[in-house]
N, CA, C and O atoms as CSV, one atom per row, in Angstrom:
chain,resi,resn,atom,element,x,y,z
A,1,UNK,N,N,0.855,-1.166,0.000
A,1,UNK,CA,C,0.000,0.000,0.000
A,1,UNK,C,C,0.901,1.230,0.000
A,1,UNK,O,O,1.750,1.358,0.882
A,2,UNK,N,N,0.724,2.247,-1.080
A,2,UNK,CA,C,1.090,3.187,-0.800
A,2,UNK,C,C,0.563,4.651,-1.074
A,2,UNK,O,O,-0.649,4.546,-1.260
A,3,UNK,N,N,0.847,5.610,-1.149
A,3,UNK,CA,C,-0.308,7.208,-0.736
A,3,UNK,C,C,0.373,7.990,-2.170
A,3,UNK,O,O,1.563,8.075,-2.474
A,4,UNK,N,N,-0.748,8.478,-2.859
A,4,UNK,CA,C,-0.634,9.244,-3.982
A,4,UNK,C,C,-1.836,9.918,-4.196
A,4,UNK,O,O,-2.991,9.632,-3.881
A,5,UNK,N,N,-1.244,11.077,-4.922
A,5,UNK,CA,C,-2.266,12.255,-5.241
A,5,UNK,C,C,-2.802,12.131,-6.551
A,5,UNK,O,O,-2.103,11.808,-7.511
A,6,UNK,N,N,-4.624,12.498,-6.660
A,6,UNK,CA,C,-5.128,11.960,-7.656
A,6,UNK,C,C,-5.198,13.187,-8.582
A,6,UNK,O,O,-5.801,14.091,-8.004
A,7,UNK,N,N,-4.834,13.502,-9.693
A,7,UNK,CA,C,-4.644,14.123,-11.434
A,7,UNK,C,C,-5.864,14.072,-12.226
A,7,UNK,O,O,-5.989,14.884,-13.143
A,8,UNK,N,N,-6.411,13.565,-12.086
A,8,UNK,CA,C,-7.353,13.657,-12.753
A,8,UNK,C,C,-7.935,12.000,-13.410
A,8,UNK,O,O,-7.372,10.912,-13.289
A,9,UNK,N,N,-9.381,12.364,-14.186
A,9,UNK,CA,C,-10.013,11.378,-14.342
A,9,UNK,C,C,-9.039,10.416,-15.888
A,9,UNK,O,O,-8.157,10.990,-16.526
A,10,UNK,N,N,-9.460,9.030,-16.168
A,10,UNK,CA,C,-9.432,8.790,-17.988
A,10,UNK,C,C,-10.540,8.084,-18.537
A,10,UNK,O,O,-11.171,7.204,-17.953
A,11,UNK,N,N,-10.720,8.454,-19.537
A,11,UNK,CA,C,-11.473,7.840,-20.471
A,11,UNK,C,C,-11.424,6.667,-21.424
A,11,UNK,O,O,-11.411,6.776,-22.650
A,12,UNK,N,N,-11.406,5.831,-20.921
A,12,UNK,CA,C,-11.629,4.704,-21.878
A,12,UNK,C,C,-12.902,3.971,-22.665
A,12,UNK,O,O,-13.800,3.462,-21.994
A,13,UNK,N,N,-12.927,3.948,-23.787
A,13,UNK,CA,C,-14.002,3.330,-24.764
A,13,UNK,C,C,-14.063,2.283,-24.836
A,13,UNK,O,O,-15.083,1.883,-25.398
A,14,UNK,N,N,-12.779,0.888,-24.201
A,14,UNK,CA,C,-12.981,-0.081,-24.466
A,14,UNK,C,C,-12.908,-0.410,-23.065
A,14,UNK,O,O,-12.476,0.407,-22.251
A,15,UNK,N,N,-13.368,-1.738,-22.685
A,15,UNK,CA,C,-12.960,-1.977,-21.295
A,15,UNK,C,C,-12.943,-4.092,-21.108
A,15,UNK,O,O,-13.587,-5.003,-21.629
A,16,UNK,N,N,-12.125,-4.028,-20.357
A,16,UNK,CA,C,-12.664,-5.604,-20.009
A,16,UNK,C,C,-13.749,-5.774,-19.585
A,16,UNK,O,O,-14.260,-4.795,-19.042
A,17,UNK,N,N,-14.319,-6.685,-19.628
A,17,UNK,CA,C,-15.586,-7.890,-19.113
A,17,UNK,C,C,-14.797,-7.154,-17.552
A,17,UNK,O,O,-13.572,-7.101,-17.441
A,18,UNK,N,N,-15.768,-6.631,-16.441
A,18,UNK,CA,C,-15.707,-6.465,-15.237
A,18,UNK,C,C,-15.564,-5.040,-15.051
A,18,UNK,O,O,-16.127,-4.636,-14.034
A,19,UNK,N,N,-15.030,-4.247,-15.674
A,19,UNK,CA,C,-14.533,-2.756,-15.594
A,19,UNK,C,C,-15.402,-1.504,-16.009
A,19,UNK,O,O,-15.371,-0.329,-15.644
A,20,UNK,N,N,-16.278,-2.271,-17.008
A,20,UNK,CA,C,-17.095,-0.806,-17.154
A,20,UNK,C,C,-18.170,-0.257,-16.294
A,20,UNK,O,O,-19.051,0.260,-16.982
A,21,UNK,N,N,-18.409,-0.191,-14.914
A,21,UNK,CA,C,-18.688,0.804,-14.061
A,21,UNK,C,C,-17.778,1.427,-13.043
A,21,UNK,O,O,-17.991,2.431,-12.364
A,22,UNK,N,N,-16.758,0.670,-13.064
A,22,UNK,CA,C,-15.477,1.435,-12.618
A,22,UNK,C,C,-14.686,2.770,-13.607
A,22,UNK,O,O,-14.494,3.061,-14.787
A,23,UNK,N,N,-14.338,3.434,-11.884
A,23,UNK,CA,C,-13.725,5.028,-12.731
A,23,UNK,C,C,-12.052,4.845,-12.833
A,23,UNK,O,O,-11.352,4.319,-11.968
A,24,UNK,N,N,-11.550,5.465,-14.228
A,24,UNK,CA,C,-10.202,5.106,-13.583
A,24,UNK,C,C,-9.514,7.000,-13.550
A,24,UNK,O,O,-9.798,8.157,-13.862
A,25,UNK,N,N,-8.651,6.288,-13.034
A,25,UNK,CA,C,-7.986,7.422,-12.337
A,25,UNK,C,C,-6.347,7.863,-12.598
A,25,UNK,O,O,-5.394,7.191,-12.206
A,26,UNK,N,N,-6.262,9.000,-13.263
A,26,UNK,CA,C,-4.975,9.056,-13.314
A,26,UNK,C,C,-4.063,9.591,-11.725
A,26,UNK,O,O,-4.415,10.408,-10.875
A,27,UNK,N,N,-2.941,8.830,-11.803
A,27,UNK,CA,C,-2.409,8.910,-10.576
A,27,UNK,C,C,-1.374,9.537,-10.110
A,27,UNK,O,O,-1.005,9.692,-11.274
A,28,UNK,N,N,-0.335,10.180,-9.352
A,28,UNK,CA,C,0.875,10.612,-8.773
A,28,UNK,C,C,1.536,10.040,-7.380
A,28,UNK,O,O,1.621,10.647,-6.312
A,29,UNK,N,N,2.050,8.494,-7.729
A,29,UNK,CA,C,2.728,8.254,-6.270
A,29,UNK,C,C,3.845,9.294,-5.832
A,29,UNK,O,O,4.739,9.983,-6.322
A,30,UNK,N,N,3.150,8.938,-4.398
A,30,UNK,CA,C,3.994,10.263,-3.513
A,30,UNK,C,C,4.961,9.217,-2.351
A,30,UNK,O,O,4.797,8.024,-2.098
A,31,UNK,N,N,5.500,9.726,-2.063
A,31,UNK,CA,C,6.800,9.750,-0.909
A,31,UNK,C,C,6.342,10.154,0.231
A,31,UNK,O,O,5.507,11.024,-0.017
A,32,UNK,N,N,6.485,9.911,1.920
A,32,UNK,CA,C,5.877,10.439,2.871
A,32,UNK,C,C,6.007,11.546,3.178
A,32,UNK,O,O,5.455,11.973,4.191
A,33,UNK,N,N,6.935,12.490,2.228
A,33,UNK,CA,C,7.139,13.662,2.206
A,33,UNK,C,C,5.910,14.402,1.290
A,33,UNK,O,O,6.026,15.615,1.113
A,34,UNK,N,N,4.688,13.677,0.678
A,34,UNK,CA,C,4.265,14.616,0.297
A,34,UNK,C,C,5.293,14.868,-1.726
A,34,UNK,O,O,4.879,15.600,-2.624
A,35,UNK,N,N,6.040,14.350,-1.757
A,35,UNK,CA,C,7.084,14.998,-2.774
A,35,UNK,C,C,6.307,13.587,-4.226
A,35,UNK,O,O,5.767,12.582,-3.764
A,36,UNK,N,N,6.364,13.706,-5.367
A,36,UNK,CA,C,5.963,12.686,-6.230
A,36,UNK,C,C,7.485,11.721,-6.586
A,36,UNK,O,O,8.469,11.963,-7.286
A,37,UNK,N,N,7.131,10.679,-5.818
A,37,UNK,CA,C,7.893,9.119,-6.158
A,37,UNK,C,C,7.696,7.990,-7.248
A,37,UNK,O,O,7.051,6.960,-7.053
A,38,UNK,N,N,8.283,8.296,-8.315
A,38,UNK,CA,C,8.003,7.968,-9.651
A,38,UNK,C,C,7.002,8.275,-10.478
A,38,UNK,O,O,6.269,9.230,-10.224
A,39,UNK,N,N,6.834,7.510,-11.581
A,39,UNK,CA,C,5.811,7.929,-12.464
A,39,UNK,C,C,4.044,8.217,-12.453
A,39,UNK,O,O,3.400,7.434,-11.755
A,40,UNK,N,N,3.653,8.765,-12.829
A,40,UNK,CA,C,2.326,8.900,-12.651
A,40,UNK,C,C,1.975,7.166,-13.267
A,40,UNK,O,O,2.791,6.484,-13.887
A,41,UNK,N,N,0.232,6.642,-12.808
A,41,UNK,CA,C,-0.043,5.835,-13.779
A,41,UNK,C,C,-2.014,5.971,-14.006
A,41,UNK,O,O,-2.766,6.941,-14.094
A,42,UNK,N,N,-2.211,4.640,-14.026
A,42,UNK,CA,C,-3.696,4.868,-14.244
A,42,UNK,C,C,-4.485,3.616,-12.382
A,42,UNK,O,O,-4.203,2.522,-11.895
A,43,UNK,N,N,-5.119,4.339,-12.179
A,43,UNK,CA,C,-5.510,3.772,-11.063
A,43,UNK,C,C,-7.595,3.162,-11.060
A,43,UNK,O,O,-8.473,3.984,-11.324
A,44,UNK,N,N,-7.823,2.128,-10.822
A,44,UNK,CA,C,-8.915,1.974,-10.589
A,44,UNK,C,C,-9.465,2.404,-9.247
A,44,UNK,O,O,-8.739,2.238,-8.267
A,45,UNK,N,N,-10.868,3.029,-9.062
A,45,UNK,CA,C,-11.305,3.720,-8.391
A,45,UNK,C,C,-12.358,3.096,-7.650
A,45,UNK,O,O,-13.466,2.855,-8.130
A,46,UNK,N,N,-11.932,2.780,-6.228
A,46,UNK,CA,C,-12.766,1.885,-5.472
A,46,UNK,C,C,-13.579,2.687,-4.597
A,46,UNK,O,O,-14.614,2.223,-4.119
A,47,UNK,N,N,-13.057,4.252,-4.267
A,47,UNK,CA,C,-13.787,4.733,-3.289
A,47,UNK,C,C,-14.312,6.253,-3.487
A,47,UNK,O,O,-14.495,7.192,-2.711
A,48,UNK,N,N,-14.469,6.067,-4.874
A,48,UNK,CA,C,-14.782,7.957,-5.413
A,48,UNK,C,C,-14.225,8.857,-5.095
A,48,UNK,O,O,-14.811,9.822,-4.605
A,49,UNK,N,N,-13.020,8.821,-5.260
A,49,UNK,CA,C,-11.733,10.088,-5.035
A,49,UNK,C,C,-12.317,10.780,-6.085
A,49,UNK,O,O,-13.133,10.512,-6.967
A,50,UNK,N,N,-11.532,11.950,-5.668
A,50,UNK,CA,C,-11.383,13.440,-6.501
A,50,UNK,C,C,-10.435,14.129,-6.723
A,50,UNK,O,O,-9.799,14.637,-5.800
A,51,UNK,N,N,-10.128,14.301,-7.972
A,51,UNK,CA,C,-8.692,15.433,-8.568
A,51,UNK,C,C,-8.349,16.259,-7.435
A,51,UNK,O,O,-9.046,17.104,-6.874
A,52,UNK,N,N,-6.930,15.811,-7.133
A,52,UNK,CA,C,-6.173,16.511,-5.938
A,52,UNK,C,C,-6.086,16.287,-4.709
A,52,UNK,O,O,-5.450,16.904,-3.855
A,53,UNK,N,N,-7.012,15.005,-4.580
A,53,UNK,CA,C,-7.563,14.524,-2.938
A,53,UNK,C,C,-5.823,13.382,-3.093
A,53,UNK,O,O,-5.166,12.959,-4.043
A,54,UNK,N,N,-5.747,13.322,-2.069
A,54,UNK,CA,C,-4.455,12.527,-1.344
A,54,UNK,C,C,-4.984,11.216,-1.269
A,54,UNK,O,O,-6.048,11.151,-0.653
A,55,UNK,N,N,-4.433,9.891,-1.835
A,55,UNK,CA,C,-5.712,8.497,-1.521
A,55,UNK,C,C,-4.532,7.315,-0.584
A,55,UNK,O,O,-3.621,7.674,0.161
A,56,UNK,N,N,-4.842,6.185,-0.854
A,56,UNK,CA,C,-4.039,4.945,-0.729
A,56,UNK,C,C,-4.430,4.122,-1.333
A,56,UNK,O,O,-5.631,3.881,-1.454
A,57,UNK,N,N,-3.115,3.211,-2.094
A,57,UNK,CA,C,-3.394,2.731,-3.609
A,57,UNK,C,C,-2.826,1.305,-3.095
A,57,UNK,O,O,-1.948,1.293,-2.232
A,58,UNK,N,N,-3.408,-0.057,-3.709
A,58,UNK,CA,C,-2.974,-1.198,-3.640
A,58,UNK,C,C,-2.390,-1.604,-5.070
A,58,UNK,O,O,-2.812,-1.260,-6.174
A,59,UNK,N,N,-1.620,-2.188,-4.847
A,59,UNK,CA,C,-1.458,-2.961,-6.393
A,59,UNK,C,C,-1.544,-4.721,-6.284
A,59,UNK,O,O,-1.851,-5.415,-5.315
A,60,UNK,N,N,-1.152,-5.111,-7.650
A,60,UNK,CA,C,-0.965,-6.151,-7.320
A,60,UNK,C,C,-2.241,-7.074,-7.326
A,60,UNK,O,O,-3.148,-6.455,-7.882
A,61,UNK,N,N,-2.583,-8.111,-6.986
A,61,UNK,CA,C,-3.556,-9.474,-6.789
A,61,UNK,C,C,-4.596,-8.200,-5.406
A,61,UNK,O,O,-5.824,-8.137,-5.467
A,62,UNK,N,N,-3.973,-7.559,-4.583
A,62,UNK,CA,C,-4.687,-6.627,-3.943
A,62,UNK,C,C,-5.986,-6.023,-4.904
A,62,UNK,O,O,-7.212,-6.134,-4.898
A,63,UNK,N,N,-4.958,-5.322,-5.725
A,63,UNK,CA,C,-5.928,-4.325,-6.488
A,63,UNK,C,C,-7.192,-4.928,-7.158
A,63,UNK,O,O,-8.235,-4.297,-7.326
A,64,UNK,N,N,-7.000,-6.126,-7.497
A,64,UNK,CA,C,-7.976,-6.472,-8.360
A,64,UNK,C,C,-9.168,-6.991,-7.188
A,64,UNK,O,O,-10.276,-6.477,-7.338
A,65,UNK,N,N,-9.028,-7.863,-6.164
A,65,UNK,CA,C,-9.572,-8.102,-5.078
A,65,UNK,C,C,-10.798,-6.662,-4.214
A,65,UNK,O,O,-11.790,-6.807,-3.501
A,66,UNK,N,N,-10.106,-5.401,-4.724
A,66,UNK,CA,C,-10.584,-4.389,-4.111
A,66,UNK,C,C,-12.051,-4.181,-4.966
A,66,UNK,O,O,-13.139,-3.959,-4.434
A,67,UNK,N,N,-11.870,-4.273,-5.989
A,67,UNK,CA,C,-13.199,-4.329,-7.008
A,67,UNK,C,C,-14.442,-5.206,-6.848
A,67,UNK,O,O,-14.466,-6.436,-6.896
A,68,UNK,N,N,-15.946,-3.995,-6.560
A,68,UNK,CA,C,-16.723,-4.915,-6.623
A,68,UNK,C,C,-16.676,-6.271,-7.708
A,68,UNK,O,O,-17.318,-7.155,-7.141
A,69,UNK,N,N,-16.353,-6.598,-8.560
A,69,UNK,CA,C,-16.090,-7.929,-9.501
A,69,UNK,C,C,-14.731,-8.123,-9.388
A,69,UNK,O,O,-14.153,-7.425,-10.222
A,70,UNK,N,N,-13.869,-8.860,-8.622
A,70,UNK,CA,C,-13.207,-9.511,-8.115
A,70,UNK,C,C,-11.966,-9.916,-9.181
A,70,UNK,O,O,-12.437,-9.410,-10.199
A,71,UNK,N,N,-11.050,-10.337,-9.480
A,71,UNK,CA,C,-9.845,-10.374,-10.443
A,71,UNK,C,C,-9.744,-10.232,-11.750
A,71,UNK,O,O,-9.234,-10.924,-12.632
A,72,UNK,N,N,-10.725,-8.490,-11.731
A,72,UNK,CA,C,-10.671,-8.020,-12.907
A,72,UNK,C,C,-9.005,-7.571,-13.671
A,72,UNK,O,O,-8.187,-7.238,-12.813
A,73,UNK,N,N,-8.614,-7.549,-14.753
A,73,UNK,CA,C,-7.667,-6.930,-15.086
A,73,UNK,C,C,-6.532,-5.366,-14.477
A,73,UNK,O,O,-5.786,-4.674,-15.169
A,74,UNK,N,N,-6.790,-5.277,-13.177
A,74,UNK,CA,C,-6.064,-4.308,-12.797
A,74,UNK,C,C,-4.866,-3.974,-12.044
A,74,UNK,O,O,-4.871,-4.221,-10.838
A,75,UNK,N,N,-3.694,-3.374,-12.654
A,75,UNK,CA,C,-2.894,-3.169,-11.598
A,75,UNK,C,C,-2.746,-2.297,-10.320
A,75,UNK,O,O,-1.823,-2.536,-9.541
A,76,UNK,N,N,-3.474,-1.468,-10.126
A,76,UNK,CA,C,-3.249,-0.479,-9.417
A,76,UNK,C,C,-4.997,0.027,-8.471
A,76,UNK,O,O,-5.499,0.946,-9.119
A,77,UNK,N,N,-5.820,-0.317,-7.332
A,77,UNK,CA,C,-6.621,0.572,-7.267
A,77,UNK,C,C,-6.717,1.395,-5.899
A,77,UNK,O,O,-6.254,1.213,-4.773
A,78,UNK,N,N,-7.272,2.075,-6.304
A,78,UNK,CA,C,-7.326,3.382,-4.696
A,78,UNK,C,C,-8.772,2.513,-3.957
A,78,UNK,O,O,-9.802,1.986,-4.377
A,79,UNK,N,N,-8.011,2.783,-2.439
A,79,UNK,CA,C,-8.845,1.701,-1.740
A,79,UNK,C,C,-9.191,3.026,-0.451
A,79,UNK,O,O,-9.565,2.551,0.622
A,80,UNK,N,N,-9.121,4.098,-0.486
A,80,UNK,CA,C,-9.202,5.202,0.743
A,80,UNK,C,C,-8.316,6.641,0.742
A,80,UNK,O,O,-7.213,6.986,0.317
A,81,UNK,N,N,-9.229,7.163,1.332
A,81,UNK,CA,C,-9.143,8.487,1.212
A,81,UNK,C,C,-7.753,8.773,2.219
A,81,UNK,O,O,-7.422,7.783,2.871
A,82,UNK,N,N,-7.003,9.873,2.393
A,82,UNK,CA,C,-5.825,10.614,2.942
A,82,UNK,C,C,-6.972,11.450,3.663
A,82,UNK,O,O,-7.856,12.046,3.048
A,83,UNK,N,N,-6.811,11.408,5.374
A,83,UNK,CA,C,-7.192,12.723,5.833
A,83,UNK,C,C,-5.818,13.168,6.272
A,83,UNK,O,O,-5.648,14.340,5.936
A,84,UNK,N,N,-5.268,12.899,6.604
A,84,UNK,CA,C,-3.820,13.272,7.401
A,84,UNK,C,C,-2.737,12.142,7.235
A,84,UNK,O,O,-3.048,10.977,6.990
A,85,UNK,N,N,-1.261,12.640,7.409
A,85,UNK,CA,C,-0.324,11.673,7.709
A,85,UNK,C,C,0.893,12.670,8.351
A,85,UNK,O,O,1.306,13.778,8.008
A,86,UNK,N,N,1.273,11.728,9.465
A,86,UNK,CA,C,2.373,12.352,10.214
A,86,UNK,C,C,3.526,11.585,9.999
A,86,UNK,O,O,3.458,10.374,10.208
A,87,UNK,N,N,4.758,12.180,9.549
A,87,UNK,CA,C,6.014,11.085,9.621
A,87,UNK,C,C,6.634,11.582,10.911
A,87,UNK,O,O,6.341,12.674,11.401
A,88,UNK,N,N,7.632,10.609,11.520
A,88,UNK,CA,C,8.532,11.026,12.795
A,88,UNK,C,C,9.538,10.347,12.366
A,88,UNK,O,O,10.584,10.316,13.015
């Protein structure tokens, strides 16, 4: 699991068998600094984030598990919202 800031929505016309009422989401993993830790990507949307909201993202056999329809094609989905994070 890790915390990234959400960019905005994408549009796709085609979709797998399981995906078309899911939103996807373009993404910005972040660093606990808040700072962006590699590349942006595309994120499936489990909990109705919004452009600029702070989330937490699973990947992996996770991500697909997070989806109401269950080991759909996905690498990446946001599973919760960011209200706060403190590092020490």
């Amino acid at each position: 699991m890790y915390l990234a800031r959400v960019l905005g929505s994408v549009v796709a016309t085609r979709r797998s068998p399981g995906l078309e009422p899911v939103r996807l989401l373009w993404i910005q993993p972040e660093g606990p600094d808040g700072l962006p830790a590699g590349r942006p990507l595309v994120a499936a949307d489990a909990v109705q984030a919004r452009a600029g909201e702070r989330v937490t993202v699973v990947d992996g056999r996770e991500a697909a598990l997070a989806l109401p329809e269950t080991f759909v094609p996905v690498d990446a989905a946001i599973v919760g919202h960011v209200d706060g994070a403190d590092v020490r």
